[in-house]
N, C-alpha and C positions, 0 to 999 in steps of 0.2 A: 504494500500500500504506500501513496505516495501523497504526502498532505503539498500542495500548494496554498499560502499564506500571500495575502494584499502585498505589495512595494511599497513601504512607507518607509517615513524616514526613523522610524525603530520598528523594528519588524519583530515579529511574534517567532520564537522560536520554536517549534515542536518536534520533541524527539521522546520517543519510543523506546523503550528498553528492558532487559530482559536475562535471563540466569540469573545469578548470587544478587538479590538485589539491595546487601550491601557494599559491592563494588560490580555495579550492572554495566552489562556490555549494550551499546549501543544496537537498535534494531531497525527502527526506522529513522528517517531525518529529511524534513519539511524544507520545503525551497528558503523560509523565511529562514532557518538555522544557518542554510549554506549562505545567506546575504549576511545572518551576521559573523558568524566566527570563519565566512572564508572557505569551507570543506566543500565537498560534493560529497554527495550520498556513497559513492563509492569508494572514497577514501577513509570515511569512517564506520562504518556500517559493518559489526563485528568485536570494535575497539573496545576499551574500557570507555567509559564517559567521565572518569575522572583523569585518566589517561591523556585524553582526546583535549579537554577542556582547561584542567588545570594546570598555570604555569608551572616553575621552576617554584618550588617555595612555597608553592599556592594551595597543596593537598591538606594541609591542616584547616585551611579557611572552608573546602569545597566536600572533604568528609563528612562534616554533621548534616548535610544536604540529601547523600545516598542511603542515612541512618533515618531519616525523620518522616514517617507515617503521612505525610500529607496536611494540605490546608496551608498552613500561615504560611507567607513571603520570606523566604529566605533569599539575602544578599549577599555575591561574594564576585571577587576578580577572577575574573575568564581569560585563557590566552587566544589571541585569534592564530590564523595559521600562518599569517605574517609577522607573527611577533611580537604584536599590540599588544594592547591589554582592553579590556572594557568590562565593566560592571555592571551585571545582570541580579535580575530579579526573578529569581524559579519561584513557580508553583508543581508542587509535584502531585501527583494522583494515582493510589494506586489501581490494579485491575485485576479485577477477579476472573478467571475463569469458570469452565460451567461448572467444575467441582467444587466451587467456592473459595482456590483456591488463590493468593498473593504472589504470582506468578510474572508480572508487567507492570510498569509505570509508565507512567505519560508525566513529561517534565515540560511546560510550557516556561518560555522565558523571555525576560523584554530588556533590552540596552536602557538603563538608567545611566548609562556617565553622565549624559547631560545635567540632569537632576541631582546628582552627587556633584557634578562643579560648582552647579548653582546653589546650590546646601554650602559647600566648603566658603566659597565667594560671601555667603552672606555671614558664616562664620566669622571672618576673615576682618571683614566690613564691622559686626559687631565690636570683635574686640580695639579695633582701631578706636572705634567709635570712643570707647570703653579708658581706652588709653590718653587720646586727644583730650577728651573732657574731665578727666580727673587729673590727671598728672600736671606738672607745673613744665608742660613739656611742648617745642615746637616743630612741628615736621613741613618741610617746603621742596617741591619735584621740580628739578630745572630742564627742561627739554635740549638738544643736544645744542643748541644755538645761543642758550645760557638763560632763556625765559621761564621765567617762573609762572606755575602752572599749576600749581597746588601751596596753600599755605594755612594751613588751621596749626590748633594748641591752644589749651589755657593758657601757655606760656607766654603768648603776646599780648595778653591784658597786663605782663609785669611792665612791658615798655611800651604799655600806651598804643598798641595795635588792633586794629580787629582781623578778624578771619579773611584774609584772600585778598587785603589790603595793598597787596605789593603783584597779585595775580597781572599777569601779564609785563612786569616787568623785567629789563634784561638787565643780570648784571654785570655787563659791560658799561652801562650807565648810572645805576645805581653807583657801581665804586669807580667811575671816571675819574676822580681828585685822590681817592686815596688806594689805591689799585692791591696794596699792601695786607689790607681788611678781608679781599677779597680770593686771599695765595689758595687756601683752602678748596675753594668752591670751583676755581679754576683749575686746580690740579686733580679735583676728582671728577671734572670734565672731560681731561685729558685722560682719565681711565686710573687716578691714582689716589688710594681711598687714603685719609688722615683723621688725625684725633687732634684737637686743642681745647684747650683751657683758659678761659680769658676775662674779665671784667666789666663791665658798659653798666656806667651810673650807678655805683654800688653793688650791683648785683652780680655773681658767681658763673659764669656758663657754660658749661662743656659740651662740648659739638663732634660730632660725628660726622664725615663728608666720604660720604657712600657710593662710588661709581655703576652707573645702571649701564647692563651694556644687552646688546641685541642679537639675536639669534644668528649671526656669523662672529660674536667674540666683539662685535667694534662698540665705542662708545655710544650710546644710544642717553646722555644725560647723568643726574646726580637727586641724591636726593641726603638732604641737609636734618640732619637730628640736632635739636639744642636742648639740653635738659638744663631749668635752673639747678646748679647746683652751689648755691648761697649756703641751705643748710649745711648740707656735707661738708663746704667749707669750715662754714663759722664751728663747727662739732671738734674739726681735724684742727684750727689753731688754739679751739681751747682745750685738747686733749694735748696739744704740744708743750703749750703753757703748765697746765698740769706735771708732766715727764719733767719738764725742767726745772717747777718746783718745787718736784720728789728728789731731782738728781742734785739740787742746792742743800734739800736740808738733811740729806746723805752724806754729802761734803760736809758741812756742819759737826752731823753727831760723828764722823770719822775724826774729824779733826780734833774733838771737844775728848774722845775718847782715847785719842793718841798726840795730846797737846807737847809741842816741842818748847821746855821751859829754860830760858838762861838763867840761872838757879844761881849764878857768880860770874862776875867775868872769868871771860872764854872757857866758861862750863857748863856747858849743856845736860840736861835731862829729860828724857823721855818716859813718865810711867806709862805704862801697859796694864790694860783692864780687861779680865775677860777671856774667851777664846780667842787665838792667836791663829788663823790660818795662812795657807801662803799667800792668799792676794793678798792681803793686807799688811803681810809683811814686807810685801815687792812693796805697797805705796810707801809704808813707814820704811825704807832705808830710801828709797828717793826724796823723801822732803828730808831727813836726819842728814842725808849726806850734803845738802844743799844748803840746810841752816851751818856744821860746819863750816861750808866753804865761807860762806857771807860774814860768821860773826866772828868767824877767825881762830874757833874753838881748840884750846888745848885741850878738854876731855871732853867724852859725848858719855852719860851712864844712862845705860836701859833697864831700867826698873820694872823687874819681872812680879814686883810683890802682890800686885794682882792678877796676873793672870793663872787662870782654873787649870787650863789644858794648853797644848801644844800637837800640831801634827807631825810627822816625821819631817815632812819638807822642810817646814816653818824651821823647826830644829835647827838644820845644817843651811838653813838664809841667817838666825841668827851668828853664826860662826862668822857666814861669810860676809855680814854688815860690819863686824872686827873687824874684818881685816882690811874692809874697804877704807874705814875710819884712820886704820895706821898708815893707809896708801896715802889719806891725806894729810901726813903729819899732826893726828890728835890717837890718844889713846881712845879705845871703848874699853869699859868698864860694867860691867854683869852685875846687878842687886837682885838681891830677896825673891832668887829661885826658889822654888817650892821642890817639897821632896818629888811625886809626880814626872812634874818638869824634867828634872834631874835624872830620874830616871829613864824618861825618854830617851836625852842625849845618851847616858852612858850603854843602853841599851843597841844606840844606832853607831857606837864606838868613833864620835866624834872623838877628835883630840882638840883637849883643852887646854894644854899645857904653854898657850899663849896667849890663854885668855884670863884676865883679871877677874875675878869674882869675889864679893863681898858677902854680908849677910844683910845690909839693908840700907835704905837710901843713904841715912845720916852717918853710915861708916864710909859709903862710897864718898861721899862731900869729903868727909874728914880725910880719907885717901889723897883727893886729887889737894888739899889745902897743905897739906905736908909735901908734895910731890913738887907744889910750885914753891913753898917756902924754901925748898932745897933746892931746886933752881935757879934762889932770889927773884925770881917775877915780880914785878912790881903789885904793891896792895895784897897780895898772896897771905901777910903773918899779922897784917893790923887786920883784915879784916876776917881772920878765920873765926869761924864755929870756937865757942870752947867746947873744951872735951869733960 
């Protein structure tokens, strides 16, 4: 039997089918079938219908169609025999024999792409819609000759515009005096997309300059995105603001915690509070070694009397901040290690054996007061500590 179906311009598909009817071989096939997917009856007649119909990819979408009892509208993508694609609407029906039995179906179907563009389109349209009017955002379509051809956004009530206000302008005339304004919109003319960031009367704007090109590759126009981005700014210079006066009153409590004291002339002291790690130990022998240099220091003492803990590193930076001290002609001088401490070092087999160690600030003073009396330095014996 041979179904003939009208010429329209979505033709009725009707095809016939038969064995396994959940992967049924194709039996008959209606003229309207061969207008749309392409085939002649005798090139399919036999096939699988999922076979036949379904692209590369496309069996998962076109199975629950061979599984499904009949009635409702099932949609899915069809391959044609040229390798198109097109979206069909089956209804399937099945058919009884005279035993009563589910032996045949009959799959009518119709090309819907049209109707699926026009769905996607208004989609498409909604969300613009959706976007333009809510967002603080401007979108403008320059045609290939530089005329603008589209231009909405809430965005241009920020600078006093309305919708479509510049429609029809070119900006070869609009930016005739200042051409500079305009590097963006011309280079994604030219086919070359860019991002900037920029300012106009208070306000933040980041712009997108989007090259639209045509079904050979060529320029075919631009289309121009500005998002105010005021807030985002003002957020990002006062989270900067913030950072810096976290990173000031870090410097502060660093400093306050590891105060470099001229405690006598050209005698320096450093106490230490606390946990001792090795960053901070890197910062504390760069500013010790540089108050040294400045005050001219003959001794530098590092007053361990408070600190809790030490890490192994920190350990052997204390060592090597001695020695750095002697490189600059002043003594260092160790106070009021704790047992702990002590035992860190003697555990990582530091040698100490040229390094001076006290038991506590006021022996370390009394140390370097004798040191310079016996040197005769001037002020050294009138103004020492008594003992």
């Amino acid at each position: 039997m041979q179904w003939h179906a009208p010429r329209t311009a979505a033709p009725l598909a009707l095809i016939e089918v038969s064995g396994d009817l959940g992967d049924p071989v194709i039996a008959e096939w209606s003229c309207g079938a061969e207008l749309l997917f392409g085939y002649t009856a005798a090139e399919v007649v036999g096939r699988s219908l999922a076979g036949a119909l379904a692209g590369p990819g496309d069996l998962e979408g076109f199975r629950p169609l061979a599984g499904d009892e009949g009635g409702a509208p099932h949609r899915c993508e069809c391959a044609r025999k040229d390798g198109s694609r097109v979206v069909v609407e089956w209804i399937k029906k099945r058919v009884r024999d005279e035993h009563g039995q589910k032996t045949r179906a009959l799959y009518v179907g119709q090309d819907i792409s049209a109707r699926s563009e026009e769905a996607k389109l208004r989609e498409e349209r909604l969300l613009l819609r959706a976007v333009l009017e809510n967002l603080s955002i401007t979108v403008c379509r320059f045609d290939r000759e530089g005329v603008i051809t589209f231009q909405e956004g809430k965005g241009l009530s920020v600078i006093g515009m309305k919708p479509g206000q510049l429609v029809g302008a070119n900006v070869h005339v609009l930016y005739a005096s200042h051409r500079e304004g305009a590097e963006g919109i011309l280079q994604a003319l030219a086919g070359n997309a860019s991002h900037s960031v920029y300012e106009v009367r208070g306000t933040a704007w980041e712009t997108w300059h989007i090259p639209v090109r045509d079904d050979r590759g060529k320029p075919d126009g631009m289309i121009n995105i500005t998002l105010d981005a005021s807030d985002a700014s003002r957020r990002e210079l006062e989270l900067r603001a913030k950072l810096e006066l976290i990173e000031r009153q870090q410097k502060v409590i660093r400093d306050l915690s590891t105060p470099i004291i001229e405690v006598w002339d050209k005698v320096l002291t450093l106490p230490m509070v606390g946990v001792v790690d090795s960053l901070r130990i890197a910062e504390v022998m760069d500013n010790l070694l540089q108050a040294v240099v400045n005050k001219d220091a003959r001794f530098a003492i590092l007053d361990l009397t408070g600190v809790d803990a030490v890490d192994t590193r920190t350990a052997g930076y204390l060592i090597e901040l001695i020695k750095a001290i002697r490189l600059l002609g002043a003594e260092g001088i160790i106070t009021g290690i704790r047992s702990n401490v002590a035992q860190t070092m003697i555990a990582l087999g530091l040698d100490l054996s040229g390094v001076t160690t006290v038991g506590n600030l006021r022996a370390g003073l009394k140390l370097c007061m004798r040191r310079m009396a016996a040197a005769g330095e001037a002020g050294a014996a009138g103004g020492a500590p008594a003992k």
